[in-house]
N, C-alpha and C positions, 0 to 999 in steps of 0.2 A: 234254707237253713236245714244242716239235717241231726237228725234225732241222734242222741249219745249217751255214752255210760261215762262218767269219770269216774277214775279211781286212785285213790293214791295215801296208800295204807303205811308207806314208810313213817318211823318217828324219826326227826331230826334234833339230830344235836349240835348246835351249833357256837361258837366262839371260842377264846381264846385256854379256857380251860376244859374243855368238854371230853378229851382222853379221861381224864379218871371215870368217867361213867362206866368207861366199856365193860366190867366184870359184872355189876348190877344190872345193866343192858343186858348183857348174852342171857343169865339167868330169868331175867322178866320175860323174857322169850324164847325158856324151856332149854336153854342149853347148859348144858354138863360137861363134855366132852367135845374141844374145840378144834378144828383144823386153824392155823394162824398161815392163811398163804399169801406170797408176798412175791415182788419183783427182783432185780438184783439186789445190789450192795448198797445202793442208797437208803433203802429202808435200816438196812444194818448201820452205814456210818452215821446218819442222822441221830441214832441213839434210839429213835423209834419203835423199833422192832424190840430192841431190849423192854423199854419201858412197856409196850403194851402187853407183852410176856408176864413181867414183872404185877403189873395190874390187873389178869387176868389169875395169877397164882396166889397173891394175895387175897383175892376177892372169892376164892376156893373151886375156881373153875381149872378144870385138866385141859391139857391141851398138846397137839403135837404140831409139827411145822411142816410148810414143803413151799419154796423157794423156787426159782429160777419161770418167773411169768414174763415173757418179752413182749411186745410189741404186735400185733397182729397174732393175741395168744394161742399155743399148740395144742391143737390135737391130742398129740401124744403126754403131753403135761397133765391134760387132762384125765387121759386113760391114767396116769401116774397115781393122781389125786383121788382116783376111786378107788382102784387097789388100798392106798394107805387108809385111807375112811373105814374102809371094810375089816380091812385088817387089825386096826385101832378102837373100831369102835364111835366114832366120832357119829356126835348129832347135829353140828351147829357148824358152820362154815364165815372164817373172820376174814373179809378179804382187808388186807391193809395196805393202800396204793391207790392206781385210778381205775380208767377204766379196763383196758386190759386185764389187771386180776382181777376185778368184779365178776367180768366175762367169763372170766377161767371158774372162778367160785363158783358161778350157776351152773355153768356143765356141767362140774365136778357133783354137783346138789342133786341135778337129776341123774346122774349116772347111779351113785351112791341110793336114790331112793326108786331106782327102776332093774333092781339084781339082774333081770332076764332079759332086756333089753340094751341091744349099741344104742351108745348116747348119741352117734353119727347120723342116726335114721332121723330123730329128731330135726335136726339140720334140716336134712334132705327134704324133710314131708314122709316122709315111709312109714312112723310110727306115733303115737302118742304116747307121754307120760300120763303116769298116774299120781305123781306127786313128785315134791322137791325138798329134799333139807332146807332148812331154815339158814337165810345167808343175810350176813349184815357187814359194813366196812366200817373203815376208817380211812374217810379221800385225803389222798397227797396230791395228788393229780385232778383239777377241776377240767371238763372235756364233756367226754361220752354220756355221762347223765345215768350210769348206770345203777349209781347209787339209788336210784330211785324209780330207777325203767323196768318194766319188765320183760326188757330184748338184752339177750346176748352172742356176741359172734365171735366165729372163731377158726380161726384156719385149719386145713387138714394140710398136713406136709407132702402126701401120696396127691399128685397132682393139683398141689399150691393152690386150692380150692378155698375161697374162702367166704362163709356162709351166715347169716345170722338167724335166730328163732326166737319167739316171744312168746308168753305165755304169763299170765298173773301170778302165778303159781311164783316165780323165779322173782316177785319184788320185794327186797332186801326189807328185814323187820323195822330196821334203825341205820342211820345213816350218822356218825361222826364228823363234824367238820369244821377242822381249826384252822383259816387262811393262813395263820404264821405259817404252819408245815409247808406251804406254796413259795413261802419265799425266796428260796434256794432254788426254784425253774428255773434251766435254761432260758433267755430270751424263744430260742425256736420253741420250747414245747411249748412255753408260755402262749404264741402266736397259734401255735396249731391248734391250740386247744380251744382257745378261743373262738378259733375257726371252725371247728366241730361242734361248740354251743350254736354257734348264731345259725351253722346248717340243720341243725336238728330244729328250729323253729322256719327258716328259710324253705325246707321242704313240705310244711303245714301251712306259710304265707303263701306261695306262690301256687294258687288251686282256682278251679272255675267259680266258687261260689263265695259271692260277694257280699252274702247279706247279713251273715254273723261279725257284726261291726266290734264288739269290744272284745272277744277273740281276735281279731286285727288288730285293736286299738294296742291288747296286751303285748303281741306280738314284734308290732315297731316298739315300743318302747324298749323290751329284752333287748331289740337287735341296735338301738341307739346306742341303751347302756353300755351293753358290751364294747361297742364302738371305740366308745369313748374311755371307757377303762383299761383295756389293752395298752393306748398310750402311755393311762399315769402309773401302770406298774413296769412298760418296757425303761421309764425314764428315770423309776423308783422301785427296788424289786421288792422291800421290803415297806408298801403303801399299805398299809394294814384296810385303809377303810376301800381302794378300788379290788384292791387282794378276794374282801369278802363279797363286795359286786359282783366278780366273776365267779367265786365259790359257789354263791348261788343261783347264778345264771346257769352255770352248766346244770344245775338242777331243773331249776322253773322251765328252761329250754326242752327237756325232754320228759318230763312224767306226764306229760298231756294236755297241758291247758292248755297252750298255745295251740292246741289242733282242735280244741271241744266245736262240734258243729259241724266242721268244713272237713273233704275229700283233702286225704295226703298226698302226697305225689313219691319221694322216695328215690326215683332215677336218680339222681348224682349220688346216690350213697353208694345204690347197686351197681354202679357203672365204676366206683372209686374202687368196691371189693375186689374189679376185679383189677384194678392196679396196683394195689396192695398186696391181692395177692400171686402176682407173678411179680412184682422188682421190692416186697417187703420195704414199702417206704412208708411215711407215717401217715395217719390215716387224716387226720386234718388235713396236712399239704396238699393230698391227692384230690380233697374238696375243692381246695382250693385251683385245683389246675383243671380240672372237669368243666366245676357252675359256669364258669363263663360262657365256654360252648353252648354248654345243654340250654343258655337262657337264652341266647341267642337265634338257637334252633327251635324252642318254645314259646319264645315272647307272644308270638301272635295269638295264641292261645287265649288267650285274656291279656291281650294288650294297657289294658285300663290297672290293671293291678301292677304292671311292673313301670309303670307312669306313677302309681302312687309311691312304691317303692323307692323310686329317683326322689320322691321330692320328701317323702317324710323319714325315710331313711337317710339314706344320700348327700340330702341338702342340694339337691338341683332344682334349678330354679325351673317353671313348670310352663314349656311353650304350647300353650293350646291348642296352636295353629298346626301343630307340626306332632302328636301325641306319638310315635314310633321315635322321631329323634331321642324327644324325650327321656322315651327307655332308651335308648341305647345310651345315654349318657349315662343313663342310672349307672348299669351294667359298667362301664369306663368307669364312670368312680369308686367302685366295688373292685375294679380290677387294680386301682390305685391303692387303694386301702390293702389291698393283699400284700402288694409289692412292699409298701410304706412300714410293715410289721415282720416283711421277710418271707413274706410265702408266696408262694409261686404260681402264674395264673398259664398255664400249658404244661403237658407233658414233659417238654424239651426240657424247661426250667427246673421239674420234679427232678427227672433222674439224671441229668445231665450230657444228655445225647440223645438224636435222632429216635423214636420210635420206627419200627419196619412197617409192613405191610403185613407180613406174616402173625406180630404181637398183637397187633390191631385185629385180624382173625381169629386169632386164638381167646381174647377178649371178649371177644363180640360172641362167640360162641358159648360160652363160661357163662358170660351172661345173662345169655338167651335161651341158657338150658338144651345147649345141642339144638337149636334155633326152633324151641317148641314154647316159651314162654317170651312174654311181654312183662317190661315194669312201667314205671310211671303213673301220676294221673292227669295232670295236666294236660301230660299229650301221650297217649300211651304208647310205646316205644315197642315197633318191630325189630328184630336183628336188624335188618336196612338201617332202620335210626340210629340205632347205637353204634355202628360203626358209620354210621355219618359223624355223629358228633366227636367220637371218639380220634377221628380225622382232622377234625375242625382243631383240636385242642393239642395237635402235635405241636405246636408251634414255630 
């Protein structure tokens, strides 16, 4: 078992009416002057963006805007967002959305409170902050867990790099979260999102150390639940009671509990950035098209954990005799479950065509830091690995 710090200092807000908080919120946590940053036009047609404008002005907090946060957030959006901070005067950063502008909201936090430093270096490793504006949301989007992590990632568009960085400093004061606002997900994001909770507890379950048993225990439960709620909201969009299951799944899934004690591992995240970031596909899906490989490539690592995984997850029934079938069955009925929800378990299925030779290089590269870094912990992955598996998974 090993020695740990938790921590997890966000306040949540959570049900059906918890928007009106938000101006009493920013203030109990020093803010005066607000950035309101957001994704397209869904936050606009929804009404949302009006109202939490409208609830912010009211409640006597200033506030200016900046829009346009996409999917695997920019770089350059970011450099956007520190300018106008600087310019404006802004203390407090409102991300309203999921994870993606959360992401954009903490670069933007530490750009804004490091004047003499590229927020890039951050990324890279090359520098350290010294502080970060105060960032809080309001989730539409349940996923990333950023509402309450303190990791954010973010693409650079100058060589489709894209990177994540963590730091306490960056975990949002207060977190807003009303399942109604979910109810209008696409089925897909719905699926992905999903698939990005259960990975960010999946990448804490699947590690060599066995003896932090209710950290386990915690852990299949999240990945049950989620399981299981995905179905009653693909089948019902507006399930208010499976809606808030996954609201705060994506939460419980990554502010830490699920890892207290035990070594992370992290490979399928790091190996997904980098399919995300050369074919900009969404970052669930790409989980979903990686784990399979990389479990496969991994299983033997601790064979006994993805044996438990089949049978208290999965629902496979548990062959003693035979403890590698086992897992692999696991693994098949994980890759069923993908399919059954819409996401995709290979490359091929992601983007819709043949992976090269050459992409699979270029990958393997990115990820390996110009083939000078390893990730993973389970099994810790040379370039060789990662374009092993990254092969394995062309389908």
């Amino acid at each position: 078992m090993k020695d740990f710090n938790y921590y997890a200092p966000t306040e949540v807000v959570f049900g059906k009416e918890s928007e009106a908080q938000v101006a009493s919120l920013v203030r109990k946590y020093g803010g005066t002057k607000v950035l309101v940053h957001y994704g397209g036009q869904s936050a606009v047609r929804s009404g949302l963006l009006d109202k939490m404008c409208a609830l912010l002005r009211e409640g006597g907090v200033e506030l200016t805007m900046l829009g346009g946060v996409v999917p695997n957030p920019r770089l350059s959006l970011v450099h956007e967002g520190i300018g106008l901070c600087r310019r404006e005067g802004v203390d407090f950063i409102l991300a309203v959305g999921g994870g993606s502008v959360i992401d954009s909201a903490k670069a933007i936090a530490l750009g804004v409170a490091n004047p003499d430093k590229e927020v890039w270096d951050f990324y890279l490793g090359k520098d350290s902050p010294a502080a970060a504006l105060p960032v809080a949301s309001v989730l539409t989007i349940p996923a990333a867990g950023s509402e309450m992590s303190e990791s954010t990632v973010i693409t650079n568009e100058e060589g489709d790099v894209k990177l994540g960085y963590s730091n306490d400093i960056l975990r949002p004061r207060f977190a807003i979260m009303n399942p109604c606002r979910t109810f209008t997900l696409p089925p897909y994001q719905t699926a992905a999102g999903v698939t990005d909770m259960m990975m960010h507890t999946m990448e804490r379950y699947f590690t060599k150390d066995d003896d932090m048993d209710l950290t386990t225990d915690l852990a299949e439960a999240v990945l049950r639940r989620m399981k299981s709620a995905v179905f009653d909201v693909l089948k019902d969009p507006e399930d208010y009671r499976s809606r808030a299951q996954i609201m705060w799944g994506g939460s419980v899934a990554h502010w830490g509990l699920t890892g207290c004690g035990v070594d992370e591992d992290w490979a399928t995240h790091q190996l997904e950035h980098e399919l995300s970031g050369m074919f900009d596909v969404t970052h669930g899906a790409g989980l979903a098209a990686v784990w399979p490989s990389w479990a496969r490539y991994t299983m033997h690592e601790n064979l006994s954990r993805f044996v438990r995984f089949a049978v208290n997850v999965m629902d496979v029934p548990n062959d003693f005799s035979d403890p590698e079938a086992t897992a692999l069955k696991g693994i098949e009925a994980m890759e069923r479950f993908y399919h059954a929800i819409g996401m995709p378990t290979n490359i091929r299925e992601l983007i819709g065509r043949d992976i090269t030779d050459d992409e699979i290089k270029e990958m393997t590269r990115k990820c390996s830091r110009d083939y000078k870094a390893t990730c993973g912990g389970l099994k810790v992955l040379k370039a060789e690995d990662m374009e092993n598996i990254y092969k394995m998974a062309r389908g």
